[in-house]
C-alpha positions as CSV (number, residue, x, y, z in Angstrom):
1,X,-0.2,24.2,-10.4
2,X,-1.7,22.1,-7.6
3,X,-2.3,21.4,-4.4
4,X,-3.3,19.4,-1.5
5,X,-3.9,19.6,2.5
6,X,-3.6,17.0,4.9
7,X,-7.4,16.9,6.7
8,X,-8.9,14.7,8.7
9,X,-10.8,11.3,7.5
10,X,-14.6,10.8,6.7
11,X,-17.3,8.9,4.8
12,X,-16.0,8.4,1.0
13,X,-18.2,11.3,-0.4
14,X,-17.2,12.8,-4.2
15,X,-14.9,10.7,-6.4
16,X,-11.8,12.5,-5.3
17,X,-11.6,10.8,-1.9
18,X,-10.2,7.2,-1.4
19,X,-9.6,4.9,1.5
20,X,-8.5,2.2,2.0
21,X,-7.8,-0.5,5.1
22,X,-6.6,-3.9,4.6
23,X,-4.9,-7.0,6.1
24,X,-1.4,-7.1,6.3
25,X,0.3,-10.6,5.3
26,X,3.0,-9.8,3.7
27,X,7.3,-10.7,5.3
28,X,7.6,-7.4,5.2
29,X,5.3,-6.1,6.8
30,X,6.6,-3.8,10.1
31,X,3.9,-5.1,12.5
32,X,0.5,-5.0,13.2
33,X,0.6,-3.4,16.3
34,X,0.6,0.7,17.0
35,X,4.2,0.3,18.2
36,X,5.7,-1.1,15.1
37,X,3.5,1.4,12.9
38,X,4.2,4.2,14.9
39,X,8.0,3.6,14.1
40,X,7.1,2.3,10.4
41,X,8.8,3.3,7.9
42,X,7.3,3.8,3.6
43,X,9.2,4.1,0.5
44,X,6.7,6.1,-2.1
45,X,7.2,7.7,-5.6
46,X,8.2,10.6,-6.7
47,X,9.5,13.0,-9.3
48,X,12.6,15.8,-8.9
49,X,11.7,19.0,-7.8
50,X,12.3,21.6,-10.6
51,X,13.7,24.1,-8.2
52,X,14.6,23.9,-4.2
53,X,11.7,24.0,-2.2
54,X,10.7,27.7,-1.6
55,X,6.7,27.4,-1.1
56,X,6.0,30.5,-3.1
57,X,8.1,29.6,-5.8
58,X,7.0,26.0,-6.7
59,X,4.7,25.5,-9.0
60,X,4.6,22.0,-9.8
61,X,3.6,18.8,-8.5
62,X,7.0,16.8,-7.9
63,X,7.9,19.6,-5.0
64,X,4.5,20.7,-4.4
65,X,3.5,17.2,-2.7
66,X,7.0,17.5,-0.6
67,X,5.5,20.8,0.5
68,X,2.5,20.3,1.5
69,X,3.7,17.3,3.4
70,X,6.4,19.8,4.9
71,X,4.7,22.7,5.9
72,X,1.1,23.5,7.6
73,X,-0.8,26.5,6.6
74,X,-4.0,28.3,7.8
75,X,-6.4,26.3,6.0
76,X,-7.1,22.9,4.8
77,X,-8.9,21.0,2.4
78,X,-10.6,17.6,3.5
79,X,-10.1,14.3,1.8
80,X,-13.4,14.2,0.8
81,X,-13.4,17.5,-1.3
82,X,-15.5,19.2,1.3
83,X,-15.4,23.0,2.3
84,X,-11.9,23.9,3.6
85,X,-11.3,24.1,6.9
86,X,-8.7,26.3,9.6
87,X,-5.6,24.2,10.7
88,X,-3.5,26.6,12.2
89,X,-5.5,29.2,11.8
90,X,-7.8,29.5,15.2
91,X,-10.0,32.1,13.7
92,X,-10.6,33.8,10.1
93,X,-13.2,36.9,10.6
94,X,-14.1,39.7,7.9
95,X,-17.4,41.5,7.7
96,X,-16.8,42.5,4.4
97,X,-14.6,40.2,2.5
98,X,-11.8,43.1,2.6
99,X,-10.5,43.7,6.1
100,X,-9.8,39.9,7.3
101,X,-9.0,39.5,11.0
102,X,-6.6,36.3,11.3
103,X,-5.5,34.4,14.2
104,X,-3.4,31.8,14.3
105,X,-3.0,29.1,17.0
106,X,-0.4,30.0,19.8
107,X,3.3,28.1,20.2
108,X,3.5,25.6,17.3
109,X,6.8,24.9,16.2
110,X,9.1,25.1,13.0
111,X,11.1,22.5,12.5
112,X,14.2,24.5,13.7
113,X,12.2,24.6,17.4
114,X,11.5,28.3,16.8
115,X,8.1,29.7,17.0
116,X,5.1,30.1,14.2
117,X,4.1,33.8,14.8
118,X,1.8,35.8,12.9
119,X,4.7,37.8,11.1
120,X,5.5,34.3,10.0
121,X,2.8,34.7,7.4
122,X,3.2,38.4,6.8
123,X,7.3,38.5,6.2
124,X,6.7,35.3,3.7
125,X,4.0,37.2,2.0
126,X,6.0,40.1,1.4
127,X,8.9,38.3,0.3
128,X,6.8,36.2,-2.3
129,X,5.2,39.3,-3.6
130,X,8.2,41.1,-3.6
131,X,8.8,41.3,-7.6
132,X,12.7,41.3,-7.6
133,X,12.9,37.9,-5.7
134,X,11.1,36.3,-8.8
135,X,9.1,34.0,-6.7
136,X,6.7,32.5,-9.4
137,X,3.6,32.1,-7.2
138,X,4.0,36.1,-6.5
139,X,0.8,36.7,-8.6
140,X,-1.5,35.2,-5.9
141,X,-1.0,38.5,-3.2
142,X,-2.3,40.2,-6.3
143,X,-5.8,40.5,-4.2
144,X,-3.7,42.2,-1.8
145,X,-3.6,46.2,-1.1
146,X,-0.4,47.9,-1.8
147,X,0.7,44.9,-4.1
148,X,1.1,47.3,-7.2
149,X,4.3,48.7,-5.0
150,X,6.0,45.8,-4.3
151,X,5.6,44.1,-7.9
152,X,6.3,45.3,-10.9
153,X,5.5,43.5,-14.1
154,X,8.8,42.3,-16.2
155,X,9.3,43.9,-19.2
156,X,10.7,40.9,-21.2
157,X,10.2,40.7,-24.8
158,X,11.5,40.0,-28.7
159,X,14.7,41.3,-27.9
160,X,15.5,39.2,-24.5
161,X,15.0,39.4,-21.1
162,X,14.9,42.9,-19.6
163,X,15.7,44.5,-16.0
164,X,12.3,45.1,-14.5
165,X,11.8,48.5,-12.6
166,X,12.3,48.8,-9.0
167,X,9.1,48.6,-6.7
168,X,8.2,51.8,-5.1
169,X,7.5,49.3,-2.0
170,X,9.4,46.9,0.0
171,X,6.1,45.7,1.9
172,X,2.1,45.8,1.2
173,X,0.3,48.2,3.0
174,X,-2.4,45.6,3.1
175,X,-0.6,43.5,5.7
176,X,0.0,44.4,9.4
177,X,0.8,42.3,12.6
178,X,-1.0,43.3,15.4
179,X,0.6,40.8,18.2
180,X,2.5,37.7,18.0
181,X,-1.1,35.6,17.2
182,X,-2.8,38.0,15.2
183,X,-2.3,39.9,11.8
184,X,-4.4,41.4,9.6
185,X,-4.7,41.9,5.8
186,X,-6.8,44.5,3.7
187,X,-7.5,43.7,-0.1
188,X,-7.5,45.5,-2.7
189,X,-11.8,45.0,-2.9
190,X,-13.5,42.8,-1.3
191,X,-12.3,39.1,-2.4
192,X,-14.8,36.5,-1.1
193,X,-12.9,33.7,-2.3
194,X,-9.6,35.1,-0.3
195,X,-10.2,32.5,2.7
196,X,-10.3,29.4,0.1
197,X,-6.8,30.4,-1.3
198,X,-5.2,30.4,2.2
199,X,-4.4,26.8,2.5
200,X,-2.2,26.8,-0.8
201,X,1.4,26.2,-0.4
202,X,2.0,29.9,-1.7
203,X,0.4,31.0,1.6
204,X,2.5,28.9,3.7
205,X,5.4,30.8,6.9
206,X,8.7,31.1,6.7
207,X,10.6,30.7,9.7
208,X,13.6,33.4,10.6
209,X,16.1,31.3,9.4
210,X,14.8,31.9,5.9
211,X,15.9,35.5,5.8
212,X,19.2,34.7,7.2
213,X,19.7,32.7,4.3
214,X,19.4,32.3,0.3
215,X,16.0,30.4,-0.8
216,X,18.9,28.4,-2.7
217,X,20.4,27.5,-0.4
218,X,17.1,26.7,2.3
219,X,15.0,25.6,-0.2
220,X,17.8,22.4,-0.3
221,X,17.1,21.7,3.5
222,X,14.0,23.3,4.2
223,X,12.6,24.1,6.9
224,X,8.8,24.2,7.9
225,X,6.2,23.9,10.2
226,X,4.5,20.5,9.2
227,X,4.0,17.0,10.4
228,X,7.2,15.9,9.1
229,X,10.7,17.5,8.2
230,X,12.6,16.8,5.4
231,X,16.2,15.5,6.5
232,X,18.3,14.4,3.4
233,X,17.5,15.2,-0.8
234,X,20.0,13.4,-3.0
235,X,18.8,15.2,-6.7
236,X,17.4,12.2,-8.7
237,X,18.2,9.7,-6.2
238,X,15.5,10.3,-3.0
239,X,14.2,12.7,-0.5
240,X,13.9,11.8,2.9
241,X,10.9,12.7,5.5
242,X,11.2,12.1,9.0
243,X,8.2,12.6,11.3
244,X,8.3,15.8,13.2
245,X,7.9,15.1,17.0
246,X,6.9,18.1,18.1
247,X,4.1,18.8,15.9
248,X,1.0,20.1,17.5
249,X,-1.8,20.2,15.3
250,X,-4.3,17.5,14.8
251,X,-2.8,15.8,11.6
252,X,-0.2,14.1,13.1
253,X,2.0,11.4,11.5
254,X,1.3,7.3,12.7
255,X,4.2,6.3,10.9
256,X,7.8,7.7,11.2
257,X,9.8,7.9,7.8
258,X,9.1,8.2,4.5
259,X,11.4,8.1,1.8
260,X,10.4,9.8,-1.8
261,X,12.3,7.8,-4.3
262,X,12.9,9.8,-7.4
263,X,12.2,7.2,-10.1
264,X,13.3,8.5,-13.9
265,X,11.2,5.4,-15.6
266,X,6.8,4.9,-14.2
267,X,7.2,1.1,-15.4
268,X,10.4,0.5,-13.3
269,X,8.7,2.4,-10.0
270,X,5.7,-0.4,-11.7
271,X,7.7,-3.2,-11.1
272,X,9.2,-2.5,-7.4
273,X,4.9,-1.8,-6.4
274,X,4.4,-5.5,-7.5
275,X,7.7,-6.4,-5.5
276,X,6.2,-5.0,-2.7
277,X,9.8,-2.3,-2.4
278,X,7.4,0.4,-3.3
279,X,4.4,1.4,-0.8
280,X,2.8,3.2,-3.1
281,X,2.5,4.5,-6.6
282,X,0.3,7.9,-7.3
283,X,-0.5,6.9,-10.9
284,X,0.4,3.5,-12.6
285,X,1.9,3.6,-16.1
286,X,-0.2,3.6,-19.0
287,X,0.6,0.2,-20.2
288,X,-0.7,-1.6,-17.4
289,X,-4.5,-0.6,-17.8
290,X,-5.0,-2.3,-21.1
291,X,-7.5,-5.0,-20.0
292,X,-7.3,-4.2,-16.2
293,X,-4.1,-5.3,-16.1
294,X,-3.3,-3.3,-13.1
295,X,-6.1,-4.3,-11.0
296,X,-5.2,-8.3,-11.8
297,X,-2.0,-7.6,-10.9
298,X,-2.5,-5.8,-7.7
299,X,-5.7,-6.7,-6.5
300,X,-6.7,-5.5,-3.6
301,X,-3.7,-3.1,-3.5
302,X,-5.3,-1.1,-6.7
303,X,-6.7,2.6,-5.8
304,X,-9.5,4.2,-8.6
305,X,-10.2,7.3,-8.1
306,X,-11.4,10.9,-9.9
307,X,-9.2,13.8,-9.6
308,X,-9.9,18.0,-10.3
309,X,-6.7,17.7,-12.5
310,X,-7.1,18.0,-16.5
311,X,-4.6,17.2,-19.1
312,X,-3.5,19.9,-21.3
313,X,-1.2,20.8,-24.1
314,X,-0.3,24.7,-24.2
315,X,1.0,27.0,-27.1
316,X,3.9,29.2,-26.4
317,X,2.3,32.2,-27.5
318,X,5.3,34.6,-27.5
319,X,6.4,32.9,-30.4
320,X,5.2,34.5,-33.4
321,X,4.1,31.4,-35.0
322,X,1.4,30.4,-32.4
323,X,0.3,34.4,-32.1
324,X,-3.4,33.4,-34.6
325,X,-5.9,32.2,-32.3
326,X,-7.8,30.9,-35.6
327,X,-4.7,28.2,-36.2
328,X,-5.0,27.3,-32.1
329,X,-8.5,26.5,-32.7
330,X,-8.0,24.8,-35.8
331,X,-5.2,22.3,-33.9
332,X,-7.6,21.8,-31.3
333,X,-10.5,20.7,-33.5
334,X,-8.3,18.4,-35.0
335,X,-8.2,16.1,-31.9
336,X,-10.3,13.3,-31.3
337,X,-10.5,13.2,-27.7
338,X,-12.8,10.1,-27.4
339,X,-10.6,8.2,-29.3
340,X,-7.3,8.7,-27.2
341,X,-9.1,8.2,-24.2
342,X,-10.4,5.0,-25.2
343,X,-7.4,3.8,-27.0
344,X,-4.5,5.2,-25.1
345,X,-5.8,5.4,-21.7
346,X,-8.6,2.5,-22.0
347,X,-11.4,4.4,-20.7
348,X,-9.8,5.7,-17.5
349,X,-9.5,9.4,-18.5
350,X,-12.6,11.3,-19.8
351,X,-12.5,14.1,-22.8
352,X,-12.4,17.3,-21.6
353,X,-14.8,19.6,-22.6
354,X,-14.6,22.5,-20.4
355,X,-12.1,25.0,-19.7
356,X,-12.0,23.9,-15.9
357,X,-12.4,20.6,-14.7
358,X,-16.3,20.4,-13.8
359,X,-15.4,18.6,-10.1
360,X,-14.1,22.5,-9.1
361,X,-16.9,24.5,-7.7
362,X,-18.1,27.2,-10.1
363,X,-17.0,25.6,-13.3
364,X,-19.6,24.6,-15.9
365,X,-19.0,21.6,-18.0
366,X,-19.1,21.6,-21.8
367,X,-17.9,25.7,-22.3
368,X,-15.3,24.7,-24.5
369,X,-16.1,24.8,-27.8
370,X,-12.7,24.7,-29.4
371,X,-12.4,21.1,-27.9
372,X,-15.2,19.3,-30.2
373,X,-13.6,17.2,-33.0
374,X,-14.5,18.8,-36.2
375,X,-11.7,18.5,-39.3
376,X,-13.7,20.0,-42.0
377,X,-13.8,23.4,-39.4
378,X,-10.5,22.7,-38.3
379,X,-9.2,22.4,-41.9
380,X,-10.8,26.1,-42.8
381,X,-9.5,27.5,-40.0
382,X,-6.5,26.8,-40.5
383,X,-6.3,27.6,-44.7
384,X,-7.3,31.1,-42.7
385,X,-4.7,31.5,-40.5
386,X,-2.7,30.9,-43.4
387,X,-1.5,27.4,-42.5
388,X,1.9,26.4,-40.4
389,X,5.0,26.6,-42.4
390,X,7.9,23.7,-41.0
391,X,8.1,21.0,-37.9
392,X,5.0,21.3,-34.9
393,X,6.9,19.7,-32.3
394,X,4.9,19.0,-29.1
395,X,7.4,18.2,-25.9
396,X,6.2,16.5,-23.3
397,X,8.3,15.0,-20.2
398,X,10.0,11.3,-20.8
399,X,9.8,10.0,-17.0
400,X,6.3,9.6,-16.7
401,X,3.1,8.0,-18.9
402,X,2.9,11.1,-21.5
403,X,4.6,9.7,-24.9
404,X,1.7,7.6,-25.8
405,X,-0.9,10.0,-25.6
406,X,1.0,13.1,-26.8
407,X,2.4,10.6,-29.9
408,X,-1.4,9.9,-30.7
409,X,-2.6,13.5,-30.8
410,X,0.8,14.5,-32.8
411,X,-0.5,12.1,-35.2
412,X,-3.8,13.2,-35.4
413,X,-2.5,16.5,-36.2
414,X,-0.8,15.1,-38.9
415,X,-3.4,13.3,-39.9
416,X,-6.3,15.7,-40.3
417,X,-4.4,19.1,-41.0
418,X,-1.8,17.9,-42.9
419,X,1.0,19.5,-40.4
420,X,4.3,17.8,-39.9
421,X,3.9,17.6,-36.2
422,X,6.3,15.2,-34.0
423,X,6.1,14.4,-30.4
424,X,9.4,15.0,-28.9
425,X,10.5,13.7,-25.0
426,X,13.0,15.6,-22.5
427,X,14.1,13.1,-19.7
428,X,12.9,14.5,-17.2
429,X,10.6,16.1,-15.2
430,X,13.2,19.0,-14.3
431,X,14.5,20.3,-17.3
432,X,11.3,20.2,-18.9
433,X,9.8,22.4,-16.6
434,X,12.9,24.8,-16.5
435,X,12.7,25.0,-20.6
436,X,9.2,26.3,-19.7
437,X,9.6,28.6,-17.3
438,X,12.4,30.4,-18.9
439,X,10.6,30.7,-22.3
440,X,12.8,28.2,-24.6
441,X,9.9,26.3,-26.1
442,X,9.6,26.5,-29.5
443,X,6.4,23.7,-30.0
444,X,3.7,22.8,-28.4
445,X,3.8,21.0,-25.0
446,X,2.1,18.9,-22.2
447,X,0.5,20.8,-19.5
448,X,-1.9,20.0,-17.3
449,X,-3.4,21.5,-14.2
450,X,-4.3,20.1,-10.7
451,X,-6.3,23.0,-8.8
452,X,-4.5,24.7,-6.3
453,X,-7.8,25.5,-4.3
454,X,-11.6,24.6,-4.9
455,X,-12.4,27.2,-6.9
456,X,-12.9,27.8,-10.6
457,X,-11.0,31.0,-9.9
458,X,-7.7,28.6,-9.4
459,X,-8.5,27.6,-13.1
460,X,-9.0,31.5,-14.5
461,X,-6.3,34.0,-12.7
462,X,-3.2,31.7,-12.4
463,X,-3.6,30.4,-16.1
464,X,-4.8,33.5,-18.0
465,X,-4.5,36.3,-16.9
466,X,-1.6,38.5,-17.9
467,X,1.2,38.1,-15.4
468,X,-0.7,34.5,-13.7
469,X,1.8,32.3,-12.0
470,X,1.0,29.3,-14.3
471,X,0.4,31.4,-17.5
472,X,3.4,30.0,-18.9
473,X,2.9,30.7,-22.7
474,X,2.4,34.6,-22.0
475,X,-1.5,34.6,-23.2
476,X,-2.7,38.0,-22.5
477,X,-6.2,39.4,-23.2
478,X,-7.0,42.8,-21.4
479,X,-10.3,42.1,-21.3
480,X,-9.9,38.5,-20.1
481,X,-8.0,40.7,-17.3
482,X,-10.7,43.4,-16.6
483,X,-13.5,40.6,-16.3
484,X,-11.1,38.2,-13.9
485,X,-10.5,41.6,-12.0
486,X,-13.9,42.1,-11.4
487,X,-14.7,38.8,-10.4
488,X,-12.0,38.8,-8.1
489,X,-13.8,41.5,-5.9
490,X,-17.4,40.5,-7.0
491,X,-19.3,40.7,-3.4
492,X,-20.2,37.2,-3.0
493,X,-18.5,33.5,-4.5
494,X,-21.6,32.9,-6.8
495,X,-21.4,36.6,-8.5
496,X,-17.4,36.0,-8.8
497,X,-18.4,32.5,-10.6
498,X,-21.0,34.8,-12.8
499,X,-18.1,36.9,-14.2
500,X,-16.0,33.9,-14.3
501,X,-17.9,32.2,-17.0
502,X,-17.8,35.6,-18.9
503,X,-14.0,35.7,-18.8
504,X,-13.7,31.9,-20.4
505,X,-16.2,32.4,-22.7
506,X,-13.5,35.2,-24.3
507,X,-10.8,32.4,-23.6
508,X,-13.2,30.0,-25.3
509,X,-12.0,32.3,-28.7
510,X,-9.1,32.6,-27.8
511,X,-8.1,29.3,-27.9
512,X,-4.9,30.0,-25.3
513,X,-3.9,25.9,-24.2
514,X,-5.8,22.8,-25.8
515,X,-7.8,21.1,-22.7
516,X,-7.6,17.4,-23.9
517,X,-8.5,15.1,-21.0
518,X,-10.2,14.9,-17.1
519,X,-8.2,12.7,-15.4
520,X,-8.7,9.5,-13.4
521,X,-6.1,8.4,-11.4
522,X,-5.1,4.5,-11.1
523,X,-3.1,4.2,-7.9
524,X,-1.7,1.1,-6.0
525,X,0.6,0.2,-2.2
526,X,1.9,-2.6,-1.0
527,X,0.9,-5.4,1.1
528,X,2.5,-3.6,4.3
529,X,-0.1,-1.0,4.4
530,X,-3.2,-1.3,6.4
531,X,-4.7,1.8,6.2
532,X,-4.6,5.0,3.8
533,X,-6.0,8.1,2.4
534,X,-5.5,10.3,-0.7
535,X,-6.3,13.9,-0.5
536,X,-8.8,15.8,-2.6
537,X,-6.2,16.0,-5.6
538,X,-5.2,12.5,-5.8
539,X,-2.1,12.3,-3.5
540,X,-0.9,10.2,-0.7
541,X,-2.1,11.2,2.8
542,X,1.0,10.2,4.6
543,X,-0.7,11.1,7.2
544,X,-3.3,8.5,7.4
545,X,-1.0,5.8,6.7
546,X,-1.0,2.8,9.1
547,X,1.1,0.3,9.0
């Protein structure tokens, strides 16, 4: 899906990390001293969360930004793309990579004034992995021991959904709280990446009230143990964000509310940024970097940066047409990724050529051979695969920059193979993701992929392995599985990269999703801000922001 953590500032290093300070001459502006910033308020922009705000069941970036605002887990990932780093853990310890000792800091609050403990983490854990609750980000407690009894795979095929089987297990054996502060969890084999995954939103506590509850009905007015709380969500209208007073950890809030408005329309959220009614925008539409435009019209206020995120269109392979990796391959050769990168997005994006964006640790560039442009290949492949009878429709979502680019390569398609392939728009953000997730496509569609964690792992196991999280068109390759298996307990991070690149050499032929660009992000604020940050993955600090 995606991810970021709030982390402290430092020294711009890697393209990932902006930030910027400014003067501050606008009427609007709240004040330029701590006082009036301290009790500032932002307006920023945002998209509608496909489903209420669960942390181990959102896997998408218009909720997972208003979770990782809401909610603080053990780990943290700098700014500056660095190593991660505890938060409220005090202590990670493991001699082995499989017995991990974990303590967490003692007496920091939920929003609800009740206590963080250690079986916090472990009930959460054992809820997300719990298969009947059909939390989607259940696959990453996979590592876990004893998660083969709690989950059990859903047996959902050509004839409709299906009942899956009851768990033997309402908890993993792997997980046991030893005192209020400390718990400890067992793998399945020794994980070394385990510690880098902890500071993704799946891994964030619940607090008590969660149980009493339905995630329905608390994911509406959720309640977490970040530096702010979220106090009112009108669906496609706002969210609101208040700062939480009693947060104790170091990344504490210098401004006090921030409003996400839920714009349907990039060019109107556009328009209010030049106003000066928006603070900030994560990603400018497309039409305003022809020529710069964007940076004449913002100036000062414009953000460039590089981002691990890569833009992708996926097949839905459970339907039978899309089953012959030799007519994937042939669609993706028929794309001329320099050309909509240079036309459509004006240099800002680059072509991808690599299964995993090469800013994550452990991915190598240029492994993905299926995304060279080559029509005479693409044209045989295809006469062998025995060509694509009726419409290619490739959806993408209608409230944000996609129709351009996803028009172009539709055409291209046509084009070179001959295929009467449209590009189709759903209105929003929401329902596109929901089509997805409950298996109604029946065309391509836009994907794309902001790691979760730095680690080319966040690119293999959530995307294609049988059963990941993200694996959304239902690609399965057992041996794609056995190899991701065994570098999931490979002794040491550059052994687990080793078998990695062995795994995507097999997705390389397989052909799975169409990688098509790396992304670059073109960002702007207003004149009331003085000072910000964006995390590793492109989003707004909020906070850093200064007023």
């Amino acid at each position: 899906m995606r991810v970021s953590k709030r982390a402290s500032g430092a020294l711009a290093v890697g393209a990932a990390f902006a930030l910027i300070a400014s003067g501050c001459s606008s009427g609007n502006n709240d004040g330029g001293d701590a006082g009036a910033s301290s009790d500032g308020a932002i307006v920023i922009d945002g998209t509608q969360p496909e489903n209420p705000l669960v942390p181990a069941n959102t896997t998408e970036t218009g909720g997972g930004k208003i979770i990782d605002w809401v909610w603080s887990g053990l780990v943290e990932y700098p700014n500056n793309g660095g190593a991660p780093q505890n938060l409220l853990a005090e202590s990670i310890d493991t001699s082995d990579s499989k017995v991990f000792k974990i303590k967490i800091k003692q007496n920091t609050k939920f929003h609800d004034g009740t206590t963080v403990k250690a079986e916090s983490f472990v009930k959460a854990w054992n809820w997300a992995a719990y298969g009947p609750n059909g939390a989607q980000n259940a696959s990453f407690f996979s590592d876990i021991q004893g998660f083969g009894d709690v989950f059990t795979e859903d047996p959902d095929g050509p004839d409709g959904p299906k009942k899956a089987p009851e768990p033997a297990k309402k908890e993993m054996s792997g997980l046991k709280v030893v005192d209020d502060w400390n718990f400890e969890v067992t793998l399945a084999a020794p994980t070394a990446v385990f510690p880098t995954k902890l500071g993704y939103s799946a891994f964030m506590p619940l607090p008590d009230a969660f149980f009493s509850s339905t995630p329905a009905e608390f994911g509406k007015k959720p309640i977490g143990n970040g530096p702010v709380k979220l106090t009112a969500w009108q669906d496609d209208v706002e969210i609101k964000l208040t700062r939480f007073d009693d947060y104790s950890l170091r990344d504490k809030m210098k401004i006090k509310d921030v409003t996400v408005k839920i714009y349907q329309d990039d060019t109107a959220a556009y328009n209010d940024l030049l106003a000066n009614n928006l603070d900030f925008q994560q990603q400018v539409p497309v039409s305003s970097l022809a020529g710069d435009k964007w940076k004449t019209d913002l100036g000062e206020r414009a953000i460039s940066t590089t981002i691990p995120s890569t833009g992708i269109i996926a097949f839905p392979i459970y339907d039978k047409r899309f089953t012959n990796p030799k007519l994937r391959k042939a669609i993706s050769l028929s794309i001329d990724r320099q050309s909509i990168t240079d036309k459509i997005f004006f240099g800002n994006r680059k072509p991808a050529d690599s299964w995993a964006n090469p800013l994550t640790p452990g991915a190598a560039p240029g492994n993905c051979t299926a995304c060279k442009f080559d029509v005479a290949q693409a044209k045989q492949l295809l006469t062998e695969a025995g060509g694509f009878q009726g419409k290619l429709t490739l959806s993408y979502n209608a409230d944000a920059s996609h129709k351009e680019w996803m028009e172009a390569v539709a055409q291209q398609i046509k084009t070179n193979l001959g295929i009467d392939a449209v590009a189709v728009g759903v209105p929003t953000f929401a329902v596109f993701r929901a089509n997805i997730n409950n298996y109604k496509m029946t065309g391509m569609y836009r994907a794309g992929w902001q790691q979760d964690y730095p680690d080319v792992e966040n690119w293999i196991n959530p995307l294609y392995v049988t059963g990941g999280s993200s694996n959304d068109g239902k690609y399965s390759n057992p041996q794609v599985d056995a190899l991701a298996k065994e570098a999931s307990a490979a002794p040491s991070i550059e052994e687990a990269h080793k078998k990695f690149a062995e795994a995507v050499k097999l997705i390389d032929e397989d052909v799975p999703t169409i990688p098509i660009y790396f992304s670059g992000e073109q960002s702007g604020h207003s004149e009331k801000i003085k000072k910000l940050e964006l995390t590793n993955v492109g989003e707004l600090d909020i906070t850093s922001v200064e007023l």
